[in-house]
C-alpha positions, 0 to 999 in steps of 0.5 A: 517497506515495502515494495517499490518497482524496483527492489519488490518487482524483480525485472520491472522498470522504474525508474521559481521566484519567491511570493512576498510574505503574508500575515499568518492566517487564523485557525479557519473552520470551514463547515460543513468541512469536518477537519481544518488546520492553521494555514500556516503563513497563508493570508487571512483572505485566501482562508476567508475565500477557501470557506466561500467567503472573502473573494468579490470576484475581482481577483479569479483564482490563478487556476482560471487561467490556461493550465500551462500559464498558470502552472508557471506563474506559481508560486509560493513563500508561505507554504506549511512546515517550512516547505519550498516550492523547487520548480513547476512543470506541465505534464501533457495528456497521454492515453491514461493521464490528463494534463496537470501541473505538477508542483515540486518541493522540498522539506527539510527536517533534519540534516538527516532527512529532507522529504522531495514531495510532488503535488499534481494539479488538474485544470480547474474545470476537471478538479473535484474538489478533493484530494488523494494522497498516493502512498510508496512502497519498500522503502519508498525513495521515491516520488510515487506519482512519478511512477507509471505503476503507482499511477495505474494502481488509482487508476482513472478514477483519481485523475479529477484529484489533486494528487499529493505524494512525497519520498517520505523523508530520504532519497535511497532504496535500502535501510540505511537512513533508519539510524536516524530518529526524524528520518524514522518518523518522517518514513513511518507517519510523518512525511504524508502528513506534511506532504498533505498540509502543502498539498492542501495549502498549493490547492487552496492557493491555484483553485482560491477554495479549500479541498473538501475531502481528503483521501489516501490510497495506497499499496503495501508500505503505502497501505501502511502509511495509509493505516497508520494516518488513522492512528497518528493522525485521525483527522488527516483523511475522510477516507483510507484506501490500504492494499495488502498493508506492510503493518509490521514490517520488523516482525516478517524480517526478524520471523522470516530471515531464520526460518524460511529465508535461511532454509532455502537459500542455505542449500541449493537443493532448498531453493526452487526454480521457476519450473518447480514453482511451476509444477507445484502451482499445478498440483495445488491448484488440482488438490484446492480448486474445486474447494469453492464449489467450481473448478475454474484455476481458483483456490477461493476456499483457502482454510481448506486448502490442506494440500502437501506435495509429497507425492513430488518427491523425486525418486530417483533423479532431480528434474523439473517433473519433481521435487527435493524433499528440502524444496518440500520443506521450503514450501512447508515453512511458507505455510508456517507460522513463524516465531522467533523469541523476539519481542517488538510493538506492543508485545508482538511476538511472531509472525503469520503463514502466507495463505495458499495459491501465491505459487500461482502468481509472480509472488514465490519468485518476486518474494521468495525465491529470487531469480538465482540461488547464487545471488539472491534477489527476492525482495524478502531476502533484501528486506531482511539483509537490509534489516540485519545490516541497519541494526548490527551496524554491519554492511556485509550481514548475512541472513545465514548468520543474523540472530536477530535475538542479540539485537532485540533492542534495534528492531524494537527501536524500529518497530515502535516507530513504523509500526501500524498495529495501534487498534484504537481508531476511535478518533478516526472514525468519531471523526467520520473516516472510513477504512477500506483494506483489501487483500489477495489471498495469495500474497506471499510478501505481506501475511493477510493473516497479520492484518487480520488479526490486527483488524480483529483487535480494532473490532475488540477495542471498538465493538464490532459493530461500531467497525462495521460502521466505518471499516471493511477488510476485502479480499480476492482470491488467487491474487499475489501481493504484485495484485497478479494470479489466476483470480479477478484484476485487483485493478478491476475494483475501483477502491477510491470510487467505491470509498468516495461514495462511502464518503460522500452518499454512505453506500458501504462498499459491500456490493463490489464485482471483481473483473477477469479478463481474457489474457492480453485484453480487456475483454471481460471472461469472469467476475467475482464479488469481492467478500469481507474477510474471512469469507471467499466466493462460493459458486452456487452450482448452477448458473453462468460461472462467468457472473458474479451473482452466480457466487455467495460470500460464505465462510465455509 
């Protein structure tokens, strides 16, 4: 978890011969590089030359050739983890893709899970010298680099990047691997690590030098695998990019499924259409807008959102202008907190409310309520079901009778391998890696509420101000969890160049604009600073609504 196109975006679409064998290479440092590994079955002399060194010129890299002769001329027996290179392929340029060679292979670790991974390789005049791995969603499944959404959620910014992806370890969307301990691992941590180690190990081999930075950006599940690298591999990246991550994944399906899950899908007057959605987006909005000092379609000021929709209660009839008190009760439990008897990771117990102003973007339907009561399809109600099923070993399990209380054991079992909530960081940022997570205020998938106290753990474990040396927690008002809503683009932010010149000049990320834009273009019509949690951007009262400086963070 979590989401993938398919299973999180209702509707949305988704969709060689063998090098001779070299010595193993020596553990190569190369400074000022911060990080190195075992080049694991690479020649001495390709570590010699990925340090600067070793390489008379007489033997240019294979990435010198034209792109298409070089991308099929690859090859490689002595990659990292046993991996083996499956085929290569040249992907021409679109409107918002370069050309690139993309390298395919497999890993395999057990007869339970083998991890797909993709490298894409830009020609050598474009490539920066760094890598991005792109993390998945849901329950991954699948290559993310394949997937135009994923594609667009880098944005431009990443296509001088080798980019580095894998399936994490399986090949279908639901839970069922999970009864498997290396299937397990691989999905929670391991699989990008590897995939890292071969991405590094084809860069160096194309292009005859080392990449010099390492990065990771990812979204959901991907900001969870994101995360979690700086716990269990501190040294793997110079920078972590995590959007809206999915950290405990167990404790939102053993918290949701009995509360607010079982409530509105137990009766038909509990559920709300796209209408009713619709019309109570409408009254929020009207009660919370102005709470930021502007009304402009915006709850920024969301912990002072208090509104109840009793006044929508029908009176008579049902219709489309109204709602059922058990519908008022739905909306009720979303901002809840909720806290089944379950204990998993590191002692945690519950599960946080989402925060105000997801009815206003395709979160309550994607993840709440579905498209039809009948047959539910919200991506909440699939995780849970495809929980339930995986620890009571069941495929017909249903969230109306699962009581996640008599499998404690099963969703521990889970939850100490997947989940990203250790807040000792210490050796991610005593090595230099920055950490950079972003949130929409209205996400209805992921809590916010969850990551933040989670960061404020880092900031006990580590003294706020080492954190705030190497970490930030941004946000944006009235965006969902599918980065949607009445606020700023979340694709306006460019996360990975703002990480990068962390990296590399030290300019903290502390002065970023969020854009909105007119519907349909791309011409701008707002924009936003986006503020460190827990402070939101509040209008001054005089000047141009439309520009970011006419807004301070501010806490109250």
């Amino acid at each position: 978890m979590f989401p993938t196109r398919s299973l999180a975006h209702p509707g949305a679409a988704e969709r060689s011969s063998r090098a001779p064998s070299l010595a193993p290479a020596p553990f190569i440092i190369c400074s000022p590089r911060r990080w190195a590994w075992p080049l694991a079955g690479v020649g001495t002399a390709l570590a010699l030359a990925a340090c600067g060194g070793g390489n008379d010129g007489s033997a240019p890299p294979l990435a010198a050739k034209p792109l298409a002769e070089a991308c099929a001329a690859y090859t490689s027996s002595a990659l990292p983890h046993g991996a083996k290179v499956t085929r290569t392929e040249l992907r021409k340029a679109d409107a918002t893709l370069p050309d690139a060679c993309i390298v395919r292979g497999q890993i395999v670790s057990s007869p339970e899970s083998t991890i797909n991974w993709a490298v894409e390789l830009p020609t050598l005049a474009q490539w920066n010298g760094k890598t991005l791995t792109i993390g998945g969603g849901g329950f991954d499944g699948f290559i993310p680099t394949d997937d135009p959404w994923y594609q667009q959620l880098v944005g431009p910014s990443a296509n001088p990047y080798v980019k580095i992806s894998s399936d994490s370890g399986h090949q279908v969307r639901g839970f069922a691997w999970g009864k498997s301990d290396v299937a397990l691992r691989n999905h929670a941590f391991d699989a990008n690590h590897f995939a890292l180690e071969v991405g590094t190990a084809i860069a160096t081999e194309f292009y005859g030098k080392r990449p010099m930075r390492r990065y990771h950006m990812g979204h959901s599940n991907g900001g969870r695998s994101g995360l979690i690298s700086t716990q269990k591999y501190p040294k793997d990246y110079d920078g972590v990019v995590a959007m809206e991550p999915a950290i405990s994944q167990q404790a939102h399906q053993v918290n949701l499924g009995p509360t607010v899950l079982r409530h509105i899908f137990k009766s038909r007057d509990n559920w709300l259409s796209p209408a009713k959605i619709a019309l109570y987006a409408k009254a929020e909005t009207a009660a919370c807008d102005g709470l930021d000092g502007l009304k402009d379609g915006i709850i920024g000021n969301i912990e002072a959102c208090n509104y109840v929709s009793t006044e929508l209660l029908c009176q008579g009839a049902d219709n489309d202008s109204c709602l059922k008190a058990g519908q008022i009760e739905s909306i009720r439990l979303i901002y809840s907190d909720h806290k089944t008897p379950v204990t998993l990771s590191r002692g945690a117990v519950g599960y946080p409310r989402y925060g105000r102003g997801g009815s206003s973007t395709s979160d309550w339907q994607s993840y709440m309520f579905g498209t039809s009561f009948e047959a539910p399809d919200s991506f909440n109600h699939m995780a849970v079901t495809e929980a339930a099923r995986l620890v009571e070993g069941n495929p017909n399990a249903n969230i109306l009778s699962h009581d996640p209380t008599q499998y404690q054991a099963q969703y521990a079992r889970l939850a100490e391998m997947i989940d990203g909530t250790d807040p000792d960081l210490s050796a991610f940022a005593d090595n230099g890696g920055k950490l950079l997570i972003w949130y929409g205020l209205g996400d209805t998938c992921v809590s916010l509420y969850r990551t933040a106290d989670y960061f404020d753990t880092v900031k006990q474990r580590l003294g706020a101000s080492k954190v705030q040396g190497f970490a930030r927690m941004l946000t944006s008002p009235s965006n969902g969890h599918d980065l949607d809503g009445a606020g700023t683009e979340p694709r306006s932010i460019d996360l990975l160049a703002a990480m990068d010149a962390w990296v590399e000049k030290g300019t903290a990320p502390d002065k970023l604009v969020a854009t909105k834009f007119a519907p349909g273009t791309s011409t701008p019509v707002a924009q936003r600073p986006v503020c460190e949690y827990p402070k939101f951007p509040r209008y001054n009262g005089t000047d141009d609504p439309a520009k970011a400086e006419s807004f301070t963070c501010s806490a109250t």
